[in-house]
N, C-alpha and C positions, 0 to 999 in steps of 0.2 A: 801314433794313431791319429791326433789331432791333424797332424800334417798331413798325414795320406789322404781324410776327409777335404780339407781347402783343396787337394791337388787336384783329388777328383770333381769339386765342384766347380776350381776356376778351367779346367781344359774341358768339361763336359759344356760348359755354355760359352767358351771359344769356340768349339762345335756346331752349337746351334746361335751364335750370333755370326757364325761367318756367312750364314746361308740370309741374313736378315736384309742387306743391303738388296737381295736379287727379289726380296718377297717384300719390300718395301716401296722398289720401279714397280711392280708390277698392279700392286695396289695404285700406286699414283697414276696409272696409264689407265686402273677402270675406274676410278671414283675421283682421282684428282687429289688435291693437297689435304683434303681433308682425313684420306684415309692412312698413308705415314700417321701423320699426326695420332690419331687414335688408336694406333699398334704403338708406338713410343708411351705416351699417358698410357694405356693401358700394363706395358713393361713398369713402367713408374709406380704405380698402383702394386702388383703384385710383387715388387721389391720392397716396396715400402711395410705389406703386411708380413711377409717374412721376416726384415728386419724386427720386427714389432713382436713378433711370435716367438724370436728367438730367446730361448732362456742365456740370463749370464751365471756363469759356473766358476767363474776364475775363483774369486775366494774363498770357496766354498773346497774347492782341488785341493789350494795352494797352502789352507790352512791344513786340512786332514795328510796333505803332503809333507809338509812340514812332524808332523807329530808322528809320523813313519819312520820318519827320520832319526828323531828325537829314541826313538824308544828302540832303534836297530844299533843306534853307538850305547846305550847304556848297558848292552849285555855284554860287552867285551870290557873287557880288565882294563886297569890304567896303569901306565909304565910310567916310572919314575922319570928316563933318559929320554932325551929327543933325539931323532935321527938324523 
């Protein structure tokens, strides 16, 4: 499930970052270098508060994952012999 989430989000903005370089000319040909400029800081800006927004989970998984674990081998019997 993790993985399906990044896949769709890194080819969803290869998507709309392919179109970025032709709406980047375009702004430079009406306003000049300063409008790049503030579509990039601006990109930078809402990457930065998403990163910031994002909750971290790992531990919190990998401990309750772990104790899944734990508690799914203890209902089975122990055998004397190895295989």
């Amino acid at each position: 499930m993790r993985s399906s989430g990044i896949s769709l989000g890194y080819n969803g903005t290869s998507l709309i970052a392919g179109f970025l370089p032709f709406i980047a000319t375009a702004v430079y040909g009406a306003v000049g270098w300063i409008g790049p400029a503030l579509i990039f800081m601006s990109l930078g800006v809402v990457s930065t508060v998403c990163g910031l927004m994002t909750r971290e989970t790992a531990p919190a998984r990998l401990h309750r994952a772990g104790e899944a674990m734990r508690t799914s081998y203890a209902d089975e019997p122990v055998t004397s012999h190895a295989i």
